[in-house]
N, C-alpha and C positions, 0 to 999 in steps of 0.2 A: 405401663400401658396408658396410662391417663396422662403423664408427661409427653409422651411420644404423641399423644391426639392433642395435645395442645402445642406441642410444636410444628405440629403440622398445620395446626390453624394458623397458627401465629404465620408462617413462611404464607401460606394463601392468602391472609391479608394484606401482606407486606405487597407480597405479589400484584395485586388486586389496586392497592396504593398505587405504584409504580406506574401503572397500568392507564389507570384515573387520571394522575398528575400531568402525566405525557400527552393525553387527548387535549387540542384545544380549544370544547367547547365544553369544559368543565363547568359544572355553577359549584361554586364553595360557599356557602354559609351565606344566603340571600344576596352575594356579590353580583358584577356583570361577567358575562363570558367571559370567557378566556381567548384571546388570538394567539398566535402561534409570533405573528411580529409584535405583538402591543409595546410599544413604547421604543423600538427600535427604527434607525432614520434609515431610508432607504431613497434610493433613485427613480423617478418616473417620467416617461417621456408622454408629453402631449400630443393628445389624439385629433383635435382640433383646434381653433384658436378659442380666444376668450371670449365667451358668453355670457346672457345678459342677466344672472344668476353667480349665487356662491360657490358654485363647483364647477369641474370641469371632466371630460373623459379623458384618460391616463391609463399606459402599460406601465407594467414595474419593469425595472430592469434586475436581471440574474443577479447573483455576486460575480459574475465575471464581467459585468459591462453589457450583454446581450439584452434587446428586447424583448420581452415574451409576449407572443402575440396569439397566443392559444389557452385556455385553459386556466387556471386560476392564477391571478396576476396579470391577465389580459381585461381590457377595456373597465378596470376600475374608474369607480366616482373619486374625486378628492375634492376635499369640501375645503376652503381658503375663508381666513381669517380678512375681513375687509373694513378698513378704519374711513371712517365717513362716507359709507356708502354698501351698497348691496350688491354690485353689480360688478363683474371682474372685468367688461368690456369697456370702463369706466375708472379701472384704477391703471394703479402702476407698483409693480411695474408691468408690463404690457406680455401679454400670453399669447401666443402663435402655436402653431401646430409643430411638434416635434423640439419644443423647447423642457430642458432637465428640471424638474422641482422635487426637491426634497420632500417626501413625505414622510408621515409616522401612520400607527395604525391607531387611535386614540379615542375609547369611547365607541367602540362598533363602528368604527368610520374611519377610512385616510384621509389626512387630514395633511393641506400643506403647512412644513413648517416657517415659509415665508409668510410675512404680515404686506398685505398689499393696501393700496391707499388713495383716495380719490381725492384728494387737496386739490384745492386747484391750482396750489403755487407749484405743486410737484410737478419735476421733469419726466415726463413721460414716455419721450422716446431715448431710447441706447445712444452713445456718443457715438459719432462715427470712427 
């Protein structure tokens, strides 16, 4: 009887585990959340051109290439990494509306994985 009621706790916490781990707004042992993409690279299509700030408005795109323009995955921030300067409308390479960037989910934040850069010996505009 006492075996039978501890294996049925045992299966409940297991259960209960399962359960926890799958959510991904877990906190584990004073860590940061948990995202469901963190550290995974994905595709976003820009919502507007470059701005005079470190991020920009971005859809994710599906795993099949589609944009998602509703609902979670639509009109995310993604925050850009920017070498000698602040301002994306200022660096290069150069951000338009409807251009692809890789992002990750990194630290409660999308984040692009391009390093963009405001030298001023940089080529700024695409070759023809």
């Amino acid at each position: 009887m006492i075996s039978e009621a501890m294996k049925q706790s045992a299966q409940s916490d297991q259960a209960a585990r399962r359960e926890r781990l799958s959510s991904p707004e877990v906190i584990q042992k004073s860590r940061a959340v948990r995202h469901p993409e963190n550290g995974i690279v994905r595709l976003a299509k820009t919502k507007e051109s470059a701005t005079d700030n470190d991020h920009i408005t971005c859809n994710l795109l599906d795993m099949h290439g589609s944009e998602i323009t509703s609902g979670w995955g639509a009109g995310i921030e993604v925050y850009c990494t920017i070498m000698n300067g602040a301002a994306l409308n200022e660096a290069a390479p150069r951000l338009e509306t409807n251009k692809l960037l890789p992002v990750s989910y990194i630290y409660d934040h999308w984040r692009c994985t391009t390093v963009f850069d405001t030298d001023e010996e940089c080529v700024c505009e695409e070759p023809p």
